[in-house]
N, C-alpha and C positions, 0 to 999 in steps of 0.2 A: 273730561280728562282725569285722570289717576292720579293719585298724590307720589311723585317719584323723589328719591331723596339721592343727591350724588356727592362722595367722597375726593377730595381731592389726593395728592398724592400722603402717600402714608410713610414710606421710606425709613423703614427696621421701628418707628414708634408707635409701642404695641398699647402703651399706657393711651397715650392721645388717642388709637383708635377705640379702645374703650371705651373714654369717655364721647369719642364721636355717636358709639351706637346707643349709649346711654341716654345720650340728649334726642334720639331716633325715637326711643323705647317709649319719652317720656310725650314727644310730639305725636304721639298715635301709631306709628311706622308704616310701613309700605316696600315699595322694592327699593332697593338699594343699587346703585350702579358705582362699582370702584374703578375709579377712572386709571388705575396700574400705578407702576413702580413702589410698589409692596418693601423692596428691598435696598438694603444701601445706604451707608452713612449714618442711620441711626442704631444706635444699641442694642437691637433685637429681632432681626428680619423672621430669625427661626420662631420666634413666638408670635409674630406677624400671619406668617403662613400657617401656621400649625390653625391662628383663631377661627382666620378665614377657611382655609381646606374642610375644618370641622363644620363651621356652618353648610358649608357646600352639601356636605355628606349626610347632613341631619335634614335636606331639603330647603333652608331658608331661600327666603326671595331675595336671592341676590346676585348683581352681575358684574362679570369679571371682567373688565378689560385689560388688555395687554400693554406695560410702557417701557420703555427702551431697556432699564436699570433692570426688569423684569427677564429681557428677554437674552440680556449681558447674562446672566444666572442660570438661565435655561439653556444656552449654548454653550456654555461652558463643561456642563457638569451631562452633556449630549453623549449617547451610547456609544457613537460612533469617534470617539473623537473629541476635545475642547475645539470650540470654533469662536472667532473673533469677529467684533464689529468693525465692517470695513468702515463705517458710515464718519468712525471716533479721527478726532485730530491725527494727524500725527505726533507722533512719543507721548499718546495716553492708551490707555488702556483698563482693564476693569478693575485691576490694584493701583492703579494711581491715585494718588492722596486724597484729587479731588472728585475721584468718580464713587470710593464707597464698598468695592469688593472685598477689601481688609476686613471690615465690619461684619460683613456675612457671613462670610468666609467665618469668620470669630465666634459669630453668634452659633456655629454650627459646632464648636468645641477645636476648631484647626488655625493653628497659627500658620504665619509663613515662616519660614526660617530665613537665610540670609540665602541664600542657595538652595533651589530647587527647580528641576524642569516643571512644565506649565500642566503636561500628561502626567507627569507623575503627581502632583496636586491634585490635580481633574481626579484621579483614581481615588488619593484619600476625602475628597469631597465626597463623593459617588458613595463611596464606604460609610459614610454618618449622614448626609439626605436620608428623610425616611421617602419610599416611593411615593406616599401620600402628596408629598412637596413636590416633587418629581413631577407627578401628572398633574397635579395643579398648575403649575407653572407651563405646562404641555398645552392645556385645555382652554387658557384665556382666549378671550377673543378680540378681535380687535377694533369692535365700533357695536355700538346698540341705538338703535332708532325705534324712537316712541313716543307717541303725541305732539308729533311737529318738533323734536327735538335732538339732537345727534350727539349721542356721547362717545370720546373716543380720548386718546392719552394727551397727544401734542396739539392736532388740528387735520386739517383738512389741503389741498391744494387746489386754492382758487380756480372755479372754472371749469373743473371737472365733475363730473356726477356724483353724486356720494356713491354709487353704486362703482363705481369704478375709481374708486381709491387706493391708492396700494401700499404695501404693510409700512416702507421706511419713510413715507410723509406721515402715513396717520400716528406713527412713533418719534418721530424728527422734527417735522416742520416749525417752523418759526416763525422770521420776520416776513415773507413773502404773505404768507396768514395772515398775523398780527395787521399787517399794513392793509389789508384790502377790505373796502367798504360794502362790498358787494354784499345781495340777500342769499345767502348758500341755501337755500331752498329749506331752510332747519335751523335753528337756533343750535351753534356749535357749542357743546360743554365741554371742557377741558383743563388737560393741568401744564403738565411740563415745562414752562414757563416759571419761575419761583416771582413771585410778585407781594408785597409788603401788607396787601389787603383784598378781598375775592373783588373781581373785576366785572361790571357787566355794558356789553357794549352792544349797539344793534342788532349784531350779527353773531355773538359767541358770549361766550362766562367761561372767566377764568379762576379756576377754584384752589393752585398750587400757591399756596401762603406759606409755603418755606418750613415746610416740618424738619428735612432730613435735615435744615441748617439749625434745627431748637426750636423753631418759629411755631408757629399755630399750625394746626390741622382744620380745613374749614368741610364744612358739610351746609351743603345748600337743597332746598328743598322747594322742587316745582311743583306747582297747583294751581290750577286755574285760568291757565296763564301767567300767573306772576312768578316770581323771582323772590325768596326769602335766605338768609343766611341763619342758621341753628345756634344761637348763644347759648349759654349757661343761664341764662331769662326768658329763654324762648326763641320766636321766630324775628326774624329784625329782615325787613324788604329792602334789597339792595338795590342799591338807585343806578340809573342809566349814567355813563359815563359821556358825557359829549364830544363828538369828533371835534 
């Protein structure tokens, strides 16, 4: 088995992801899988994409996957059109307080004013995205499986094949996941979930430790089989959580 190393959500913090691949640089590195939501809520999403797109372009080993906050950003700023997630509560949507589009939106050089239609925004986004951001955000994917392992943003929907997963669980899903003991045929890695510390359970690792809220960025890294989380000391094996 390969030594794979996976990012949890990163969420506009361009500084934390530095230090993420620092601590990568220094544990020997390998591929990288970024489990999404690049964007949102933290200070910097344009310096976020711009790091990763670069790496993309220069060939690093590394893998993109697609997470909801991601794909709020990609629809939005779409050729055709701003398009919305049906998926969001009602009365939220991607500038609401607690979802994070303010931020981006900010980190891009545009404010909102007090009044403005959503196309005509759409349009001055579009205007300062460099395309580079653009197709980046086009190009994610939405799961990677490799050496008995499944990485993808939110989870999985119990029961189903991985092979037959579809885009608004592997970006959504929750407590239906969360809750089911079952072997998904793959050890599921994942974020979406904000949790106070990386999580490892039978069946999945949950690696979203609450950046876009200040919290920590975790970066975990598989070999061998086991389960390690990347400190600022090294590799530290993170322990099985008991049902």
């Amino acid at each position: 088995m390969t030594r794979i190393y996976a990012i949890g959500d990163i969420h506009g913090q361009r500084a934390m992801l530095e230090d993420a691949l620092s601590r990568i640089d220094r544990d020997g590195g390998g591929r990288v899988v970024f489990l999404g939501d690049y964007v949102d809520r933290g200070p910097d999403s344009h310096g976020v994409i711009d790091l990763l797109a670069n790496g993309q372009h220069e060939g690093r080993d590394w893998v993109f996957l697609k997470g909801n906050h991601d794909r709020f950003f990609e629809w939005f700023i779409h050729p055709d059109g701003p398009r919305f997630d049906p998926y969001l509560l009602v009365g939220y949507h991607w500038f609401h307080e607690r979802i994070g589009g303010v931020e981006t939106v900010g980190s891009y050089g545009v404010t909102l004013p007090d009044h403005i239609r959503k196309t005509d925004l759409a349009q001055r986004l579009n205007d300062v995205v460099p395309e580079s951001h653009a197709r980046f955000l086009r190009g994610l994917q939405l799961h990677h499986a490799q050496d008995g392992l499944f990485f993808v943003h939110a989870g999985i929907r119990p029961g189903v094949p991985l092979t037959a997963q579809v885009e608004q669980d592997l970006l959504w899903i929750r407590e239906e996941f969360h809750a089911d003991t079952r072997d998904h045929g793959a050890l599921i890695v994942h974020g979406h979930t904000p949790v106070k510390a990386p999580q490892r359970w039978n069946n999945r690792v949950n690696l979203d430790t609450g950046a876009g809220m200040g919290r920590g960025l975790t970066t975990a890294v598989f070999e061998g089989g086991e389960v390690f989380v990347l400190t600022p000391n090294g590799r530290e094996p993170l322990p099985m959580q008991p049902r």
